[in-house]
C-alpha positions in Angstrom: 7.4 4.8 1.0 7.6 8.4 0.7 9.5 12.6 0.8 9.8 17.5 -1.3 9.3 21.4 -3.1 7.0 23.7 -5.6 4.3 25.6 -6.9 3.1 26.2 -9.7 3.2 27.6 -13.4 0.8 30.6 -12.5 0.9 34.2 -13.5 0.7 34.8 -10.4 3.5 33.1 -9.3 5.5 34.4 -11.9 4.7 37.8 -10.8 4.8 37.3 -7.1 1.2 38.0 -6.8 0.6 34.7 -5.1 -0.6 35.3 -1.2 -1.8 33.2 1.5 -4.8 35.4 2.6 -8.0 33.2 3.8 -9.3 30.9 1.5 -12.8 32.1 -0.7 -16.0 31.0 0.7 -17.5 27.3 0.8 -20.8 26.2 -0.1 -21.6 22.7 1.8 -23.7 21.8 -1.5 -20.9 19.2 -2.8 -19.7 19.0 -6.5 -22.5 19.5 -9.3 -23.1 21.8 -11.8 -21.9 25.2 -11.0 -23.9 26.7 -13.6 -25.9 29.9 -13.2 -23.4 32.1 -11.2 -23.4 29.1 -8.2 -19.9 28.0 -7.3 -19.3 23.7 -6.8 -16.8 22.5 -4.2 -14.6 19.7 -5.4 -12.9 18.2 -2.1 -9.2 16.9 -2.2 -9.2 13.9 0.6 -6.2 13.6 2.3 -5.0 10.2 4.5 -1.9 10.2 6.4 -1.1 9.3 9.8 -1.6 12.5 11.5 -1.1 10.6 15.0 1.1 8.0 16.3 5.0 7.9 16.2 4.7 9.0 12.1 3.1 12.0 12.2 5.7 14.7 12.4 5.4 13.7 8.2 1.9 13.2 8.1 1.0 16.5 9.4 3.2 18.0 6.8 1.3 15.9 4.3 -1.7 17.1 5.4 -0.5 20.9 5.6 0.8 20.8 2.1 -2.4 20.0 0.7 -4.1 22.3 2.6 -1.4 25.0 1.0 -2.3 24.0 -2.6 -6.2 23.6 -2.0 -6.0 27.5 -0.1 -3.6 29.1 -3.2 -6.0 27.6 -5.8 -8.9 29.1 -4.4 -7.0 32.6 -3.9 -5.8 32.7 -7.5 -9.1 31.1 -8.8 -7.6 28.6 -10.7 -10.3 27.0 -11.6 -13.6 29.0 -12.3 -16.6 28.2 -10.4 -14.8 25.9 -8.1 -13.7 26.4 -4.4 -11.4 23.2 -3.0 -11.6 22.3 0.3 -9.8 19.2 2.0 -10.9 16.4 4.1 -8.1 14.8 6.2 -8.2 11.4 8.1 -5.8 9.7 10.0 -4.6 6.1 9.6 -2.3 5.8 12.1 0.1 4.3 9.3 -2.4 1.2 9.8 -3.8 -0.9 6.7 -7.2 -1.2 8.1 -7.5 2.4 9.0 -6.4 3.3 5.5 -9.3 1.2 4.0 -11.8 2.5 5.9 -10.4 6.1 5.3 -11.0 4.8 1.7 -14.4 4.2 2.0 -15.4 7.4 4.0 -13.8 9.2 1.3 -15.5 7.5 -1.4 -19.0 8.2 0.0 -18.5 11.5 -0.6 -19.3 12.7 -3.6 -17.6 15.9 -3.9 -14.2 14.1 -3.2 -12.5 14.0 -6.4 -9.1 13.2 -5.4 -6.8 11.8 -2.8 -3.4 12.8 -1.5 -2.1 9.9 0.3 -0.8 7.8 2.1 2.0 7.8 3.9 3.0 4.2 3.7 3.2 1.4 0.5 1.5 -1.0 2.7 -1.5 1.2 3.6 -1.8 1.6 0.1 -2.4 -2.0 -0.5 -5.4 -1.8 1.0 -6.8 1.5 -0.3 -5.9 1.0 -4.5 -8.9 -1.0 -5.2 -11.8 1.0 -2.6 -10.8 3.8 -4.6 -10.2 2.0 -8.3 -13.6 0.7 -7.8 -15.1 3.9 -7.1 -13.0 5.9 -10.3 -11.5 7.9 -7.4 -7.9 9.5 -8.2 -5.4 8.4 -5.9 -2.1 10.0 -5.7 0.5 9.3 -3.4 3.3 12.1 -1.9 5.4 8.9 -0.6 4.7 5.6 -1.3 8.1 3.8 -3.2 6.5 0.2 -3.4 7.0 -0.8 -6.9 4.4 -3.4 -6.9 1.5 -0.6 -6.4 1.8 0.5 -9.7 4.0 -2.2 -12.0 2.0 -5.0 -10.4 3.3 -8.1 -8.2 5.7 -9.7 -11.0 7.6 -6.3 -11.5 11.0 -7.9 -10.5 10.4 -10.4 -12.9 10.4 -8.0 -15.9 6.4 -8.6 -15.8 5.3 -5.0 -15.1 1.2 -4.5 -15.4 -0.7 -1.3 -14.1 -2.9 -2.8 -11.3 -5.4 -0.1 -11.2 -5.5 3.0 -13.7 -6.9 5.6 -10.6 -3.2 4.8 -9.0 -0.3 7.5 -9.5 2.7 8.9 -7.0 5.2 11.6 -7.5 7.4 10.2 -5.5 9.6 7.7 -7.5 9.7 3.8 -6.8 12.5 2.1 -4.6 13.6 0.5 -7.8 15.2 3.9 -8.3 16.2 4.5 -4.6 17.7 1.6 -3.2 19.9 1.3 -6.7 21.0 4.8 -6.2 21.9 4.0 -2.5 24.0 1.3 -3.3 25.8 2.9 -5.5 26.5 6.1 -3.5 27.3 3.3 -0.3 29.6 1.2 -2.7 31.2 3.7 -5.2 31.0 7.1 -3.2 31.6 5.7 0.0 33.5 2.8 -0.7 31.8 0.6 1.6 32.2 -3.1 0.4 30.3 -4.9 3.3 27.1 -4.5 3.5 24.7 -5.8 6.6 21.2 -5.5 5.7 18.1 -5.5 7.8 14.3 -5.1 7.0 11.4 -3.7 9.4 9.4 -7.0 7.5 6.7 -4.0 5.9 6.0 -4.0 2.2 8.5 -0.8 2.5 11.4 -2.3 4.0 11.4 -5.8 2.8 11.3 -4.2 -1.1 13.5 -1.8 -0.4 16.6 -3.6 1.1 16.5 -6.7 -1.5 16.5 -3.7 -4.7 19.6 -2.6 -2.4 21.1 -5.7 -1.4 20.8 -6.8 -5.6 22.4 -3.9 -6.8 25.2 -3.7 -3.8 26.0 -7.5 -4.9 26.0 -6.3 -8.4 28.3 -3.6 -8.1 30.8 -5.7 -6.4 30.1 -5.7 -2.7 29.3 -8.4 -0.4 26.0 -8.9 1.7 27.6 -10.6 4.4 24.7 -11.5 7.0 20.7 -10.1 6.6 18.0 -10.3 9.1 14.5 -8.7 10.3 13.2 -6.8 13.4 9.8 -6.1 14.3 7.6 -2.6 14.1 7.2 -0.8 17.6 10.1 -3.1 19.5 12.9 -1.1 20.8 15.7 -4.1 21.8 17.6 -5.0 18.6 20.3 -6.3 20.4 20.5 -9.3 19.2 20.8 -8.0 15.5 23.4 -5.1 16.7 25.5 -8.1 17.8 25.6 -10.3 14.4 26.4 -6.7 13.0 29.2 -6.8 15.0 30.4 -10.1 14.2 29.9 -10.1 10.7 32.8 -7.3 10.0 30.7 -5.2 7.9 31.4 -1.9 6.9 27.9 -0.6 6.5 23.8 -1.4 7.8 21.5 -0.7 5.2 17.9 -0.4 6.9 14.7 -0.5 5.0 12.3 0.6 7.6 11.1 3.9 9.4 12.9 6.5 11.4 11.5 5.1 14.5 13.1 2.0 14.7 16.1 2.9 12.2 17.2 5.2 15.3 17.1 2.9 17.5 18.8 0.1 15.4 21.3 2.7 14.6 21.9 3.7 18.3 22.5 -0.3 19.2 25.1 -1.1 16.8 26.9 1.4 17.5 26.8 0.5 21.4 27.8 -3.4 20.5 31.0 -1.8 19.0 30.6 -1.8 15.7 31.0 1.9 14.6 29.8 2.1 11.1 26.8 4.1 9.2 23.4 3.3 9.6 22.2 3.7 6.1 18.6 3.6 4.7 15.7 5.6 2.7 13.4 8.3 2.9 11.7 6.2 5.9 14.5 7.2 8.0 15.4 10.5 6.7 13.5 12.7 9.5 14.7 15.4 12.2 12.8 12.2 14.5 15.5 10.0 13.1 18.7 12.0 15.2 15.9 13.6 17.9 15.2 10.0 19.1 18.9 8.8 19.3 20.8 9.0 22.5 24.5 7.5 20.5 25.5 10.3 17.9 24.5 9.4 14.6 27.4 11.6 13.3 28.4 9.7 9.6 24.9 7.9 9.2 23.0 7.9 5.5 19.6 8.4 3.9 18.6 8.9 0.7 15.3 11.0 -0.1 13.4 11.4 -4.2 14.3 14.7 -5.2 16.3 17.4 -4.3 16.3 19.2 -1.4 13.4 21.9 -1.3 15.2 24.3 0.4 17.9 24.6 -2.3 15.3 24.0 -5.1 14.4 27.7 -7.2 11.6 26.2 -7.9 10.4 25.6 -3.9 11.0 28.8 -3.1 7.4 30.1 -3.2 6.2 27.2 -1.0 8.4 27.4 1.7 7.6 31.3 2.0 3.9 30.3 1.7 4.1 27.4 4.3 6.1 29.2 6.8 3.5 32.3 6.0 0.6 30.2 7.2 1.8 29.7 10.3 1.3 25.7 10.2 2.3 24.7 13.5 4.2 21.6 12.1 6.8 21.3 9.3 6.3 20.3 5.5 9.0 17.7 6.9 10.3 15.1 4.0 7.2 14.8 2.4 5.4 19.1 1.9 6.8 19.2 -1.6 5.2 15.9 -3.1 2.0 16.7 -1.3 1.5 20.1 -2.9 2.4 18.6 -6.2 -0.2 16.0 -5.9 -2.8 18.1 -4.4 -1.7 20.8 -7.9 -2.2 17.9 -10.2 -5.3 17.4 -8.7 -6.3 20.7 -9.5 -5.3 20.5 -12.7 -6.7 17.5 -13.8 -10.3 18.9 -12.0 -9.2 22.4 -14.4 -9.2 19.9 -17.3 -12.4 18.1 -16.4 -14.2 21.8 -16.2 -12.9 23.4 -19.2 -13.9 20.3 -21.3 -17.1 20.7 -20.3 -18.3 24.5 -21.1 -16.5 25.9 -17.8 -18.8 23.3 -15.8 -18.1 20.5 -13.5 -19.2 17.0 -15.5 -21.7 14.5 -14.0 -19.1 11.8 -14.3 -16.3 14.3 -12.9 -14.8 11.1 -11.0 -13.8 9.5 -14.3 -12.6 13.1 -16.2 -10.1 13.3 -13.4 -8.5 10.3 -13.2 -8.2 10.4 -17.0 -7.0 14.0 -16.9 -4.0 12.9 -14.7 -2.2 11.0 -17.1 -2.0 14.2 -19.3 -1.1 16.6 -16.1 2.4 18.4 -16.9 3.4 21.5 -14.8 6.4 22.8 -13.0 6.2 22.4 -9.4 7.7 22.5 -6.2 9.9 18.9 -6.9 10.4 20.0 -10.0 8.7 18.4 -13.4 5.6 17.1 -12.6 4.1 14.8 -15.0 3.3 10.8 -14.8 4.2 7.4 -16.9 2.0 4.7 -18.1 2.1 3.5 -14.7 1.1 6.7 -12.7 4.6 7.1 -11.5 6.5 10.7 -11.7 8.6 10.9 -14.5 11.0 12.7 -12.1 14.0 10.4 -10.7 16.1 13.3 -9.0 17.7 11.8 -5.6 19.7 13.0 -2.9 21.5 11.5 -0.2 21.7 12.9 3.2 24.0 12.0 6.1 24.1 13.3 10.1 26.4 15.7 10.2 26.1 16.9 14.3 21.9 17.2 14.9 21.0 17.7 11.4 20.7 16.1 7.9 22.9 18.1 5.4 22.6 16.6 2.2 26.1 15.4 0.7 25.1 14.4 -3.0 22.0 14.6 -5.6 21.8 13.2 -8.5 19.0 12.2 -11.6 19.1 8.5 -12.0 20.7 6.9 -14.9 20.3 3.4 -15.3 
């Protein structure tokens, strides 16, 4: 799935000219040629679920982006151009994602997507927008098989569709990082696992459960629960009974809170663990048993000890957004920046005006993108995914998240 930091490689960042005044003004006339003194809107889409119990991060997706598209138009960073965004909600549902898809794909000034939230919306957006030539990059997805194809574990690795990138890395990099921070940091050598049954979860607690096994630990019971439930009782209980020192959870904060809370009152007092899906204020908010000692791991560092995010959380907190960039702000600007950059590309390759076949220039632009930004280096793989595999993990230390370890991957 999904999670943070900064901006971007501009004078005027490095000068400290960059400012969050209003946006420059909109023509409605959609993306053309923006010859002849006339400017051309390029629209960045955005989906996220913006309601329902995920939207504390999807309203930080959606803010970030906003961030990028208003600093590009107040720096002019790209000539002729004025961004605007277009967000939709999916509710963190597949069918809402595909029909978000297809809205945005009608529109012909929409040249790029931020989003989604979740791997398994995804799945149903890639080929809407690979059929259209529509870039597509995600702030949070960690599915492997979006952009390595469906026989990735095998050692098969294919790039389903070329419009597809992220810059958040894949759970192949998370959950082998969080087994090794639960079995060599923590010296936990009993792992429970459970799964939400979501493309998320399920890929994200067998690239755990391989790697814990690997390193020496023991998997010594596994089962499911179901999205939107709240009595996991009967898994607390074979927690319990198992003797293990650890849960790993691949699922969301919703029901990781509440899984965590129930083990915890069948007796068995040992860390919840799992991955950016549960790392979220919501996570300890919606607890009522102290979470005290449980683990998350997140992609990158954290923003607010990044030099590099510095800029965006003075901008975001100088817009006045009434929600926070939450896990997810940092990866969102960066995508929304590459889009920019890749629609800066597309214009200066064409005499300082917007091509007919835009669509295409973009997506073909993004493979070359490289710029320092808020995570840190942004640039993509043959893939689409980041380059970047900087983790952190996080554990509840009283009502917050402090982060206790980061770390660049090293197979």
């Amino acid at each position: 799935m999904r999670n943070r930091s900064l901006l971007v490689l501009t004078t005027a960042i490095a000068t400290g000219a960059l400012t969050l005044s209003a946006c420059g003004s909109r023509d409605d006339k959609g993306s053309g040629d923006n010859s002849g003194g006339s400017k051309a809107t390029v629209v960045i889409g955005v989906d996220a679920p913006l309601t329902g119990s995920l939207s504390a991060l999807g309203q930080g997706i959606k803010n970030s982006v906003d961030l990028a598209a208003r600093t590009a138009n107040d720096n002019k960073e790209v000539k002729g151009v004025t961004f605007k965004t277009e967000p939709l909600d999916d509710q963190a549902v597949p069918a809402s994602g595909q029909q978000n898809a297809t809205t945005l794909v009608a529109d012909k000034a929409v040249l790029g997507v931020v989003g989604p939230l979740n791997s398994g919306v995804s799945q149903s957006m890639q080929g809407v927008f690979a059929r259209a030539g529509l870039t597509q990059v995600s702030p949070a997805n960690t599915s492997p098989e979006l952009s390595q194809g469906p026989n990735w574990l095998k050692g098969q690795k294919t790039r389903p569709f070329k419009t597809y990138f992220r810059t958040a890395t894949t759970d192949i990099i998370q959950g082998r990082f969080a087994a090794q921070y639960a079995h060599n940091d923590a010296k936990k050598t009993k792992a429970f696992v459970v799964d939400d049954k979501q493309t998320y979860g399920v890929g994200l607690s067998s690239i755990f459960a391989e790697e814990f096994k690997r390193l020496g630990g023991q998997v010594v019971g596994t089962d499911h629960i179901t999205v939107k439930e709240t009595d996991f009782s009967s898994v607390a209980n074979k927690v319990k009974n198992s003797g293990a020192d650890i849960v790993y959870f691949g699922g969301q904060y919703p029901e990781g809170g509440l899984l965590s809370d129930q083990v915890k009152r069948a007796g068995a007092h040992i860390p919840t663990m799992g991955g950016d899906g549960i790392y979220d204020p919501a996570f300890i908010t919606a607890s009522s048993e102290s979470n005290d000692g449980d683990l998350g791991t997140s992609v990158g560092y954290p923003v607010d000890q990044l030099d590099s995010a510095k800029t965006f959380v003075k901008n975001y907190a100088a817009a006045g957004y009434k929600d926070p960039y939450a896990a997810y702000g940092g990866y969102s600007y960066d995508a929304a920046w590459a889009i920019v950059q890749a629609v800066k590309k597309a214009v200066e390759d064409n005499n300082g005006k917007l091509p007919a076949d835009a669509r295409d220039k973009v997506t073909a632009a993004m493979s070359k993108i490289s710029f320092d930004g808020v995570t840190g280096k942004v640039s993509f793989d043959e893939f689409g995914d980041t380059t970047n595999k900087q983790l952190t993990v996080y554990q509840v230390k009283g009502d917050a998240w402090k982060s206790v370890k980061s770390a660049t991957f090293q197979d």
